[in-house]
C-alpha positions in Angstrom: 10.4 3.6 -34.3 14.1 4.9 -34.3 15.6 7.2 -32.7 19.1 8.1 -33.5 20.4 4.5 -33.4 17.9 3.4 -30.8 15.5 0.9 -31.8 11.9 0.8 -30.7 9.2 -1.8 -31.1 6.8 -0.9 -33.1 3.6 1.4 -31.4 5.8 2.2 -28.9 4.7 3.5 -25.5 6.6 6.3 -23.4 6.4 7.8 -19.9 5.8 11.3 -20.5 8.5 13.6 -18.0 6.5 14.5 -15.0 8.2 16.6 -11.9 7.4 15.4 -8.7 6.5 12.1 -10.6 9.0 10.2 -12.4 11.6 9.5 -10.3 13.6 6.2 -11.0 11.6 4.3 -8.7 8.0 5.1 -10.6 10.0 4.3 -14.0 10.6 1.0 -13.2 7.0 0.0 -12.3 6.2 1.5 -15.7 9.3 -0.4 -17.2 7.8 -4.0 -15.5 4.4 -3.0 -17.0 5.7 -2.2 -20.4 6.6 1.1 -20.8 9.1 1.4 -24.1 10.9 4.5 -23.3 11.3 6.4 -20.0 11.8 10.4 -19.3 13.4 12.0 -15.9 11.5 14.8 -14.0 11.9 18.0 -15.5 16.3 18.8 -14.9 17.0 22.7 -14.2 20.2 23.5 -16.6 21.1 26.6 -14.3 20.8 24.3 -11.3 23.0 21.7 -13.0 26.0 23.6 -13.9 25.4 25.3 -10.2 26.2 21.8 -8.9 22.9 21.7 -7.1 23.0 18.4 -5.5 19.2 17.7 -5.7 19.0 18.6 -9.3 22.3 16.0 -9.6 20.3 13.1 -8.1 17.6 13.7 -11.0 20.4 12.2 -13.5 20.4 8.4 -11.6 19.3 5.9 -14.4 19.0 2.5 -13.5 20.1 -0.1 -16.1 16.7 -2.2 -16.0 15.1 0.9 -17.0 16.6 2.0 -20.3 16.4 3.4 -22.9 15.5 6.4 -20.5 16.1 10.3 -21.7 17.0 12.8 -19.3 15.2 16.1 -19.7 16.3 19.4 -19.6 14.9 22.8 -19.2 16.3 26.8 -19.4 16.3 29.6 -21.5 20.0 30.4 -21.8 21.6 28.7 -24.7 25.3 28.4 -22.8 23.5 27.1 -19.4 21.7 24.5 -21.5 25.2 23.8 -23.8 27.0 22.9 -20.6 24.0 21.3 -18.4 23.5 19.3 -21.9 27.0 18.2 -21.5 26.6 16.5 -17.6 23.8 15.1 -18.4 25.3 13.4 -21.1 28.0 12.2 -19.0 25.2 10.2 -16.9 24.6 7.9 -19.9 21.3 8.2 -20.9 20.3 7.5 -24.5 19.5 11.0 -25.0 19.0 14.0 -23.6 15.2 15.5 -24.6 14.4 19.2 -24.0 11.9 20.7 -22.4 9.8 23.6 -24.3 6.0 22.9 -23.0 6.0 22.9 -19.3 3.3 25.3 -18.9 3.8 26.0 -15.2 4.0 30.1 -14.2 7.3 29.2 -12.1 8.8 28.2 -15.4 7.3 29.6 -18.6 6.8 32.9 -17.3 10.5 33.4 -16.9 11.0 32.4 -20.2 11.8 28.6 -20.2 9.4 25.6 -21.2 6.6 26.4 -23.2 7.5 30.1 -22.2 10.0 29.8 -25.6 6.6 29.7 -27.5 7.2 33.0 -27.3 10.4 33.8 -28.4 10.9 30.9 -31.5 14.4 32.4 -32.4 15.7 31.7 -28.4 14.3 27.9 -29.2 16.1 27.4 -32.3 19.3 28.7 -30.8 19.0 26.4 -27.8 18.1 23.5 -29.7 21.1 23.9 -32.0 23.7 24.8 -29.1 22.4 21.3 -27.3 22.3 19.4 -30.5 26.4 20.8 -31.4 27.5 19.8 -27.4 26.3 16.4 -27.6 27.3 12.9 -29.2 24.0 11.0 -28.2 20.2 12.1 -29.8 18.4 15.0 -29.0 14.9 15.3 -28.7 12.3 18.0 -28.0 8.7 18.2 -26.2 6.6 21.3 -26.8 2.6 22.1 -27.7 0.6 23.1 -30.1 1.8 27.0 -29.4 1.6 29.6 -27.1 -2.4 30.6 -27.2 -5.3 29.9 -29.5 -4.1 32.7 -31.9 -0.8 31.5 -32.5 -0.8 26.9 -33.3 2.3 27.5 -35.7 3.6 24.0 -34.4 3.7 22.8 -38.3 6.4 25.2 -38.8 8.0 24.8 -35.0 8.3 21.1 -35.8 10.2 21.5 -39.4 12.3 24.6 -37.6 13.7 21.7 -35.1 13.8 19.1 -37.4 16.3 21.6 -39.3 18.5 22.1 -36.5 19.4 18.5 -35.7 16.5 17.0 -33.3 16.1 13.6 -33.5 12.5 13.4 -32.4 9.5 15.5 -31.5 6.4 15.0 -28.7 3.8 17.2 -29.1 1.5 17.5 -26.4 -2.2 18.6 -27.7 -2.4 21.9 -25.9 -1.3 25.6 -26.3 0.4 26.5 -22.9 -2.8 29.1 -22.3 -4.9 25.7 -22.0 -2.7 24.0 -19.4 -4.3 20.7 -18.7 -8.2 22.2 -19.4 -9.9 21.4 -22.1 -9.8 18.2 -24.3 -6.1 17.7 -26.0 -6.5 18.5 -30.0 -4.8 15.7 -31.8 -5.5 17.5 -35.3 -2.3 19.3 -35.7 0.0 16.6 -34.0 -1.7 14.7 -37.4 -0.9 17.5 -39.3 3.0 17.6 -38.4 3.3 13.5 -38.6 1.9 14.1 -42.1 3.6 16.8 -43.5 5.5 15.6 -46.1 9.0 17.2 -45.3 9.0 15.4 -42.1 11.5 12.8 -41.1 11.7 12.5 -37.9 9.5 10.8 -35.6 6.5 12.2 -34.2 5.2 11.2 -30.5 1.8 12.4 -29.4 1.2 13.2 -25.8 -2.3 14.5 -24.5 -5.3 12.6 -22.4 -4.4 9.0 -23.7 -6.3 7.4 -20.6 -7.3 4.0 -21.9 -6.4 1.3 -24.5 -8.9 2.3 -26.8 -8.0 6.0 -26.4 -4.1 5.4 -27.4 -5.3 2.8 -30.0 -7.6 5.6 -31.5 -3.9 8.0 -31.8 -1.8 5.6 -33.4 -4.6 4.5 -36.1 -6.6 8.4 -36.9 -3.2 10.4 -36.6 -0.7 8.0 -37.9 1.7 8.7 -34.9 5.0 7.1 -34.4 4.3 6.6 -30.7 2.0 7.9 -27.7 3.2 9.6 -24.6 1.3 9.0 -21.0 1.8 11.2 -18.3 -1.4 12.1 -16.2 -3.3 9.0 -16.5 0.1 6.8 -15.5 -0.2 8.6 -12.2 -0.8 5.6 -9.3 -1.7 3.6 -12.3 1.6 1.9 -13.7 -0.3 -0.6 -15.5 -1.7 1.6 -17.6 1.6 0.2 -20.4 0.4 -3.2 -20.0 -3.4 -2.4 -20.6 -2.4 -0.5 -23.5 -0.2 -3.0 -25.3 -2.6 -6.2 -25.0 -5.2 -4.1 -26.7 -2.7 -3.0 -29.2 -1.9 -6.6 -30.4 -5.2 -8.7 -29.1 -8.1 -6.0 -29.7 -9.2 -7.1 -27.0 -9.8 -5.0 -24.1 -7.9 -6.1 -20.8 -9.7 -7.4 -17.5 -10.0 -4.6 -15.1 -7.4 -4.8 -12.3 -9.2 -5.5 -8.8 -8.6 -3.0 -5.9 -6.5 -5.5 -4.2 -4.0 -6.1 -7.0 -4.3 -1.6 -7.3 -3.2 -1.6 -3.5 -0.2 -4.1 -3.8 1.4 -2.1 -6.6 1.3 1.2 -4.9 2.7 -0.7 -1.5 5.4 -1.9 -3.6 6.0 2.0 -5.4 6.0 3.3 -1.8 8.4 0.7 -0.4 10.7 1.0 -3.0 10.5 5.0 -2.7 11.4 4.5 1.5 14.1 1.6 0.5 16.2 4.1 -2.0 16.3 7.4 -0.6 14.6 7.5 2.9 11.4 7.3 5.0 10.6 10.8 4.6 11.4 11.9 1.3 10.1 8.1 0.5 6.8 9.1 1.5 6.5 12.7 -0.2 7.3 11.2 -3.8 5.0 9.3 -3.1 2.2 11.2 -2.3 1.1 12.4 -5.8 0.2 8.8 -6.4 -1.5 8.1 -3.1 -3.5 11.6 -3.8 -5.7 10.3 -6.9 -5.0 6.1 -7.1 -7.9 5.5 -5.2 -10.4 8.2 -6.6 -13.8 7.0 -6.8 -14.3 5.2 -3.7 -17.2 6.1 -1.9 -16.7 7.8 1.2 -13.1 7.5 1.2 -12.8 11.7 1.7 -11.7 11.4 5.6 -9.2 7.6 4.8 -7.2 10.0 1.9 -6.8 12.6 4.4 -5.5 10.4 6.6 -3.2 8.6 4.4 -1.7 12.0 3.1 -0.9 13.2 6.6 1.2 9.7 7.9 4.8 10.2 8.5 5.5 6.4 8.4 5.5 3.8 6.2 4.1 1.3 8.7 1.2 3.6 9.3 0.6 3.9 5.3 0.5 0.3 5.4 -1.7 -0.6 7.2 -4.6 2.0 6.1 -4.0 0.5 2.7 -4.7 -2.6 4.0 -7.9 -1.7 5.6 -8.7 0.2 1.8 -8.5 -3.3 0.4 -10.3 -5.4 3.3 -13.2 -2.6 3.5 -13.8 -2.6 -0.3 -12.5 -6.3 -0.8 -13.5 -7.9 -4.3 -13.9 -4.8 -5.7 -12.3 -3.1 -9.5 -9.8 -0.5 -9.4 -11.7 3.1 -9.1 -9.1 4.5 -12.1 -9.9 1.9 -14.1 -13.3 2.8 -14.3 -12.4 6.3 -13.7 -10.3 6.5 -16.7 -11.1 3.5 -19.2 -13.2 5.6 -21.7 -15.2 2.2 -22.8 -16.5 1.3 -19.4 
């Protein structure tokens, strides 16, 4: 798959953009297990050209990690012009906009999948972005706004005529959220229409090998996004791939292996930007990597509500002595063949 000039192998696999989630220190567990292309949490234009310095710290890209896209979101066609600009001047390999976050903070004031609504404000952003920049520009949107209005068929050739580069197109209408099962249908139905060029990523509960396998061979995708099911499961990539080029599905990963690679996300969290803040990006993967385990309500609490690394530690040390030589719960949790 290409985009712009950047060359991808092919099937590729991408991080989806996840706030709260993708920081630089998840990416490059996904990058060691595999993960072709890498998105930033979601990057507030009108906080950017504000000089917000949290929104600033968004933009660090690691060199191990690339090719990584830094994603933008707004509903003013200037903000995004000139918050398209900074971004670019942090070097990613492109800049990828954000019209799908479905979130009521966001879309009801018009940004994200809010500009469902309002096609012509889309269009205008997209080509303002597009005009500012001298790197690829990409776009991530859904299916449309509710069930009465899936016009992503045209949405996708509208964007494609003002300059994007590439399109992901997560299997939901923003009324859906994350309920229901993702409708891969009409993502088929733009990678197959005939007057499109550009490639055509599908995003939307790929949660095992056979599940991403299924996208790539029914609906003739260019390449499948993972965001949800990546969450305190990095391997996820690496799963994926060897059933991509084997067939053959991979060994499940014991708890003990599961419990070393979220040690290693959390010290790497604390090691870059701080004990606190360490912990709190990581909590969204402690909250769900061990779902399953029996009578593990009262440890989770407990895990969620330490302050200190040590402390983390050494509960998930006792999570991998109590349940010792046993699989990953998210494994069998979210493999759709086990």
């Amino acid at each position: 798959m290409k985009i712009g000039s950047i060359i991808l192998r092919d099937k590729p696999l991408l991080l989806a953009p996840m706030e709260d989630v993708t920081d630089f220190m998840f990416r490059s567990l996904c990058k060691e297990f595999g993960a072709d292309l890498m998105y930033t949490e979601f990057v507030s234009s009108d906080a950017l050209i504000r000089d917000i310095e949290k929104t600033k710290r968004k933009l660090k890209i690691e060199d191990y990690e690339r090719p990584t896209a830094i994603q933008l979101y707004g509903k003013d066609p200037v903000a995004m012009r000139e918050a398209a600009k900074i971004a670019e001047a942090a070097k990613p390999e492109f800049i990828d906009l954000n019209f799908g976050c479905p979130v009521k903070k966001i879309a009801n004031k018009g940004a994200g999948a809010g500009l469902l609504k309002n096609i012509p404000l889309m269009l205008d952003i997209t080509k303002e972005v597009v005009k500012a920049v001298n790197i690829p520009v990409t776009v991530k949107t859904r299916l449309g706004w509710d069930e009465n209005s899936k016009n992503i068929v045209t949405i996708a050739e509208q964007l494609q005529d003002e300059g994007v580069d590439a399109i992901t197109i997560h299997g939901r209408t923003r009324s859906q959220m994350y309920s229901g099962e993702a409708d891969w249908t009409l993502i088929g139905e733009v990678k197959n229409n005939p007057r499109m060029q550009i490639p055509v990523i599908g995003n939307g509960d790929v949660n095992s090998p056979q599940k991403a396998a299924d996208c790539f061979n029914r609906y003739g995708v260019d390449a499948v996004m993972i965001g949800r099911s990546s969450i305190g499961r990095p391997w996820i990539f690496k799963d994926i791939r060897q059933y991509l080029e084997t067939g053959v599905a991979p060994e499940p990963i014991s708890l003990e292996e599961h419990v070393e690679i979220i040690k290693r996300l959390l010290k790497n969290s604390v090691d870059s930007i701080g004990e606190r803040r360490g912990i709190l990006h990581t909590r969204r993967h402690l909250a769900v990597t061990f779902k399953g385990l029996k009578h593990f309500r009262q440890t989770k609490i407990k895990m969620l509500r330490s302050e200190s690394i040590e402390e983390i530690f050494s509960i998930l040390d006792s999570i991998k002595e109590d349940y010792k030589n046993s699989i990953s719960p998210l494994y069998l949790h979210n493999n759709d063949e086990q």
